[in-house]
C-alpha positions as CSV (number, residue, x, y, z in Angstrom):
1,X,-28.2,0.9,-5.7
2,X,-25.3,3.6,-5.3
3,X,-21.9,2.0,-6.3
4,X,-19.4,1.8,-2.9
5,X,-16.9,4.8,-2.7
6,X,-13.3,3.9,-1.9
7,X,-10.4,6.1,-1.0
8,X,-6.6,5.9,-2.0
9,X,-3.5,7.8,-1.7
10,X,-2.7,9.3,-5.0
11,X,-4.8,10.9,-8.3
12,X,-6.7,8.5,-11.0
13,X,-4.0,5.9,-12.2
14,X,-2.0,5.4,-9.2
15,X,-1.4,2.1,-8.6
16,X,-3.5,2.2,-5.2
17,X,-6.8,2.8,-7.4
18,X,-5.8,-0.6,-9.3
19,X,-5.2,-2.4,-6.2
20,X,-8.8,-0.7,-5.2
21,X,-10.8,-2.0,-8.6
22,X,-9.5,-5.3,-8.4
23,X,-10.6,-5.8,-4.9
24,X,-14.2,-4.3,-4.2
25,X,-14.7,-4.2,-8.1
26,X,-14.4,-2.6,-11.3
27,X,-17.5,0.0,-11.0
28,X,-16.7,1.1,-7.6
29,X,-16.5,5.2,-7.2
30,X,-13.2,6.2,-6.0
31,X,-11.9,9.0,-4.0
32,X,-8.3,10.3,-4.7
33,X,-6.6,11.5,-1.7
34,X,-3.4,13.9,-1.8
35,X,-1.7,12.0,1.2
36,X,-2.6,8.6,3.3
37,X,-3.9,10.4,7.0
38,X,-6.6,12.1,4.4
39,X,-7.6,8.3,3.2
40,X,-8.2,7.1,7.3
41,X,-10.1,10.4,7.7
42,X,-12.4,10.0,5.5
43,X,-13.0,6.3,6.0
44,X,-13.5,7.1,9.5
45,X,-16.0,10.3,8.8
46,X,-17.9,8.0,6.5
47,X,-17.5,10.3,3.4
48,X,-16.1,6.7,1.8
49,X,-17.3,2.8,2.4
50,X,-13.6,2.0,2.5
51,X,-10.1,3.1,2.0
52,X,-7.2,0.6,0.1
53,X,-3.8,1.3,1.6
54,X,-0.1,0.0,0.5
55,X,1.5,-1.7,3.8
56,X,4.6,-2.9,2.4
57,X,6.8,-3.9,-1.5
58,X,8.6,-6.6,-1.8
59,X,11.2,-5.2,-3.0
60,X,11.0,-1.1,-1.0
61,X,9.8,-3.0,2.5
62,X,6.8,-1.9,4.8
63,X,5.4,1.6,4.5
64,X,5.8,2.6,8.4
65,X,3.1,5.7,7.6
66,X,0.5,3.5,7.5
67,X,1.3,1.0,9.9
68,X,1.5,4.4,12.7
69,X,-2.2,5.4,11.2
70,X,-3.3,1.8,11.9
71,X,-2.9,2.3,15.5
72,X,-3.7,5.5,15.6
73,X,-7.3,5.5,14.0
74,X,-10.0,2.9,15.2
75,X,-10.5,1.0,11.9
76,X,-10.7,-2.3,10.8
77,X,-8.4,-4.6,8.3
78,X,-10.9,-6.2,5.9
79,X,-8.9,-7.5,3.7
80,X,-5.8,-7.9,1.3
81,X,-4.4,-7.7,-1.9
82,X,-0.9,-8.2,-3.5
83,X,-0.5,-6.7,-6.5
84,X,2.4,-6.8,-9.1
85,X,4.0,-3.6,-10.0
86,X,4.7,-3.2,-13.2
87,X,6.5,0.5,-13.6
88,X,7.3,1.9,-17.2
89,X,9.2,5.5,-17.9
90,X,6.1,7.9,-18.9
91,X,7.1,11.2,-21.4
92,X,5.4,13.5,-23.7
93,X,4.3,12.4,-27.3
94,X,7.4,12.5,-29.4
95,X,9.7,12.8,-26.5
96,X,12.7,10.5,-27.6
97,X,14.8,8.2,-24.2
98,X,17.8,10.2,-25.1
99,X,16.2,14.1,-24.8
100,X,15.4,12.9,-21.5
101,X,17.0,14.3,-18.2
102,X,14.7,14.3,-15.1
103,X,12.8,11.2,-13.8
104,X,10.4,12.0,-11.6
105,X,8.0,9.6,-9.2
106,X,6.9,8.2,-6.1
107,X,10.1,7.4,-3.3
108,X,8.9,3.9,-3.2
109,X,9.1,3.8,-7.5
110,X,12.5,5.3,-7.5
111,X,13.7,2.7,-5.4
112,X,12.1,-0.1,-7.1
113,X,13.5,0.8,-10.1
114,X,17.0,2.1,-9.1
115,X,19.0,0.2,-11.4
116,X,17.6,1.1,-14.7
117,X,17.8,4.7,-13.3
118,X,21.7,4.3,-12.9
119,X,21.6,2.5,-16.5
120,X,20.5,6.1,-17.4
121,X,23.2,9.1,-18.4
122,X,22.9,12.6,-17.0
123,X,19.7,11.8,-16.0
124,X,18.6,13.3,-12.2
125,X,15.8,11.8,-10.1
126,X,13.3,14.1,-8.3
127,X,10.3,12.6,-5.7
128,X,7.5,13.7,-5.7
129,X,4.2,12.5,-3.9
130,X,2.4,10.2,-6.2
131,X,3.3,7.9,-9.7
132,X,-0.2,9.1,-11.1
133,X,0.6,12.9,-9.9
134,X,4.1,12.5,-11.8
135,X,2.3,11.6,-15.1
136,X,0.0,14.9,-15.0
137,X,2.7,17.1,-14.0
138,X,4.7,16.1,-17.0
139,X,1.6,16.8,-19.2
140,X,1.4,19.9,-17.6
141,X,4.2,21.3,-18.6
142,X,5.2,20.2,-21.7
143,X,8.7,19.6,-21.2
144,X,10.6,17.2,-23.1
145,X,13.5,16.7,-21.2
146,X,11.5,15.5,-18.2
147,X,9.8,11.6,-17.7
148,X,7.5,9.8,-15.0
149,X,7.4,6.3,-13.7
150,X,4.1,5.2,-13.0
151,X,1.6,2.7,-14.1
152,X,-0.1,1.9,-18.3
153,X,-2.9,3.5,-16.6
154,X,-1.5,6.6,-16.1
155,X,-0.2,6.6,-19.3
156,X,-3.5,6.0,-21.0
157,X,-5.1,8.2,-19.1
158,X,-2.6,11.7,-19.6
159,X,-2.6,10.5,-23.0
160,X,1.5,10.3,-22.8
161,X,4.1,7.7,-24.4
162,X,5.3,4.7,-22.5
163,X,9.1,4.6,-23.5
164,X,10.2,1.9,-21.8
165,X,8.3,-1.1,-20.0
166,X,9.4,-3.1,-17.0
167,X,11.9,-1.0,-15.7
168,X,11.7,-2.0,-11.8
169,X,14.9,-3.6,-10.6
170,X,13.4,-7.0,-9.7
171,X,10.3,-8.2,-11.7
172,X,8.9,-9.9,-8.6
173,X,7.6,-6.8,-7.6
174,X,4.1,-6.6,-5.3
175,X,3.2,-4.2,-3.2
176,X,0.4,-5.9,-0.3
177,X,-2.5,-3.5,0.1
178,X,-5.2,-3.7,2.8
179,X,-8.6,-3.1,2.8
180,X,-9.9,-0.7,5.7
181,X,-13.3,-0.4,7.0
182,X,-15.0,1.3,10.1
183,X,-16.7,-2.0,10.7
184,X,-14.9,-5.8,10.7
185,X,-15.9,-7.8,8.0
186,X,-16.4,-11.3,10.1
187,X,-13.9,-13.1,12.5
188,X,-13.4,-15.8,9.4
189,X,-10.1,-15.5,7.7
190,X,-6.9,-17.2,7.4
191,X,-5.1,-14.2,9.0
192,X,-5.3,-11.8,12.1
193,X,-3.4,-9.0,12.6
194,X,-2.2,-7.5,15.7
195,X,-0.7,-4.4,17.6
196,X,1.0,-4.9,21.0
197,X,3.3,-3.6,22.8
198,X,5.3,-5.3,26.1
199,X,7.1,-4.2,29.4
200,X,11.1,-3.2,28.7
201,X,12.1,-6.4,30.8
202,X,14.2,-8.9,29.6
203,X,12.7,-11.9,28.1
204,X,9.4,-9.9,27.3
205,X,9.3,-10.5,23.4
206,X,10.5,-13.9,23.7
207,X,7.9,-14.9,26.4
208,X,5.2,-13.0,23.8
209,X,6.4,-15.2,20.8
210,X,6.0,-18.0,23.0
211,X,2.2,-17.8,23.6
212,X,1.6,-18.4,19.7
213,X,4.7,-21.3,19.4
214,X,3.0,-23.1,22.7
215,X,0.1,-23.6,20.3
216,X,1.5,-24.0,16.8
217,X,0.5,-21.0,15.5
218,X,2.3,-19.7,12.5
219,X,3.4,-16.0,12.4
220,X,3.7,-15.1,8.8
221,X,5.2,-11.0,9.7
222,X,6.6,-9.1,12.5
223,X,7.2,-5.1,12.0
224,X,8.4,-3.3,14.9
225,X,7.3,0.4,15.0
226,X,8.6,3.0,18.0
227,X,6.4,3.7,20.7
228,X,5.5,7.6,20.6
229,X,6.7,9.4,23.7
230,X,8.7,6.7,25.5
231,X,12.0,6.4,23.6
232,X,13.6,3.0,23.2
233,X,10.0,1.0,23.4
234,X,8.2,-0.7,20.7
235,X,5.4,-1.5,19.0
236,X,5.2,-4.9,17.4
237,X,2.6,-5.6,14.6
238,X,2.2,-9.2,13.8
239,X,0.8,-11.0,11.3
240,X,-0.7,-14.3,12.6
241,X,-1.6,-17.7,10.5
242,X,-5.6,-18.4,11.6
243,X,-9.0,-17.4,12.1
244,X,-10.9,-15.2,15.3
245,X,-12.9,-17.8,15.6
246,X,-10.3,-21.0,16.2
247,X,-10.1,-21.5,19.9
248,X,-6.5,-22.1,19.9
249,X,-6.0,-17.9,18.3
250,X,-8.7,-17.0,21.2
251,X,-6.4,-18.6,23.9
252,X,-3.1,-17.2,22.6
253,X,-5.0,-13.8,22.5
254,X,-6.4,-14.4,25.9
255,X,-3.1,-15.2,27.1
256,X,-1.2,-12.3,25.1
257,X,-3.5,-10.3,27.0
258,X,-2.2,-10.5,30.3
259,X,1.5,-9.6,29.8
260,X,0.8,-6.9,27.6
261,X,0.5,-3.6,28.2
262,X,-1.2,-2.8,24.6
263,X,-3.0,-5.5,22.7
264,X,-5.3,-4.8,19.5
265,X,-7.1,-7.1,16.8
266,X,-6.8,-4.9,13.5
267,X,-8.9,-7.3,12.0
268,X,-9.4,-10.9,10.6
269,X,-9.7,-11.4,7.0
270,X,-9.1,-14.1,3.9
271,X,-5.1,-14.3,3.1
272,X,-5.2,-11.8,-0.2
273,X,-4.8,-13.2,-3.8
274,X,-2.7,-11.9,-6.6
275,X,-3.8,-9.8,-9.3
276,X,-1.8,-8.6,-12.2
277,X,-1.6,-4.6,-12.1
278,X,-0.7,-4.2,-16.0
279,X,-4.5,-4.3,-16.8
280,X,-5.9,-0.9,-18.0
281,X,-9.3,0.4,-18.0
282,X,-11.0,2.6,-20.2
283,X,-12.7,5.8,-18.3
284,X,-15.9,7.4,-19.7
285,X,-13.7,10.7,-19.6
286,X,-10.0,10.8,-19.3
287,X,-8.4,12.9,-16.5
288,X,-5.8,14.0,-19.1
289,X,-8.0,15.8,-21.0
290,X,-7.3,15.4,-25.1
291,X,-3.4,15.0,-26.1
């Protein structure tokens, strides 16, 4: 039987193809995507079983990208995971901390590790569009004045030197990763999440939180994303404690419903565990090449 094919943003190392392996398994193919619309595309062609997407850090906050492509494509939520980030600074073999004068890596890795990059002296910080890609262009070129933040894997994999470990600011660092599908899963879980959106009348989002506090329902996150084409409206995605099929999530639903003008079920799936992202694996051939 063929192995299942998922899709993430990023090349072989990134963090979202450890947050893939640890939750649809260790021998699952894996399709590296250059930027996230490219990971709902193929999901939704069915050129991939799946697609594993970051949705928000703990420390960075939500990634509104892929809460826009949520909406915007017809896929499902299957599931979670929330895995802890472990950055380290990534150079060439024999490159020493103090040659080095460029940091480059992913926004959201910049940011989580601002403060040892201020610790740094003369030291400039460049994005660029993956932690994994950041690692391979440093290889590429050779230079020794110029470091990555990314993940052991990446490391192992570019066959470069970690020179420092653990550098994100707070080391209660997770980033929560869904699970998309084309089809649901099942309507068991202990979470649903939803998309709506509400007339611009006074009271509206207060009568809408109302529906789920009428009936004790817990709502574990709220994001609020602009409506396209009608300035000053919202979209609010919410995160709701419960199962499709409890009656008392049906009803609020029912009722959310009729004073919406945009409700969607992204899906209904198990509240995700934890999983330690500072495990490497060893590939049959290495990206990197030899080092």
């Amino acid at each position: 039987m063929a192995a299942m094919t998922v899709a993430f943003q990023g090349e072989l190392g990134a963090y979202s193809e450890q947050a893939s392996r640890e939750f649809f398994g260790r021998d699952i193919d894996v399709s590296p995507s250059p930027a996230f619309p490219e990971v709902f595309d193929k999901v939704t062609s069915g050129a991939v079983d799946a697609g594993m997407i970051p949705i928000e850090n703990s420390l960075a906050g939500s990634i509104h990208e892929n809460y826009d492509l949520l909406l915007e494509n017809d896929l499902h939520i299957i599931g979670e995971l929330k895995l802890r980030i472990v950055h380290h600074l990534i150079a060439n073999q024999g490159v020493g901390l103090d040659e080095v004068r460029r940091v480059i890596s992913h926004p959201q890795a910049l940011a989580q590790c601002r403060d040892y990059l201020r610790s740094l002296k003369n030291v400039t910080v460049e994005p660029v569009y993956d932690t994994a890609g950041a690692v391979r262009q440093v290889k590429n070129s050779g230079a020794r004045d110029v470091a990555a933040i990314a993940s052991a894997q990446a490391a192992v994999d570019y066959g470069l030197t970690i020179l420092k470990s653990g550098i994100e600011s707070n080391h209660q660092n997770y980033t929560r990763f869904l699970a998309i599908s084309r089809e649901p899963r099942s309507e068991t879980g202990d979470k649903v999440s939803i998309v709506l959106s509400l007339q611009h009348h006074p009271g509206m989002l207060f009568k809408a939180l109302g529906v789920f506090a009428l009936r004790d329902i817990d709502l574990m996150k709220i994001e609020s994303r602009p409506l396209t084409g009608t300035p000053w409206q919202y979209l609010f995605y919410i995160d709701i404690a419960g199962s499709l099929e409890e009656q008392r999530i049906q009803k609020a639903l029912d009722h959310m419903g009729e004073i919406t003008t945009l409700l969607r079920v992204l899906g209904c799936y198990p509240n995700g565990r934890i999983a330690d992202g500072s495990s490497v694996i060893v590939r049959k051939s290495s990206p990197g090449g030899s080092s």
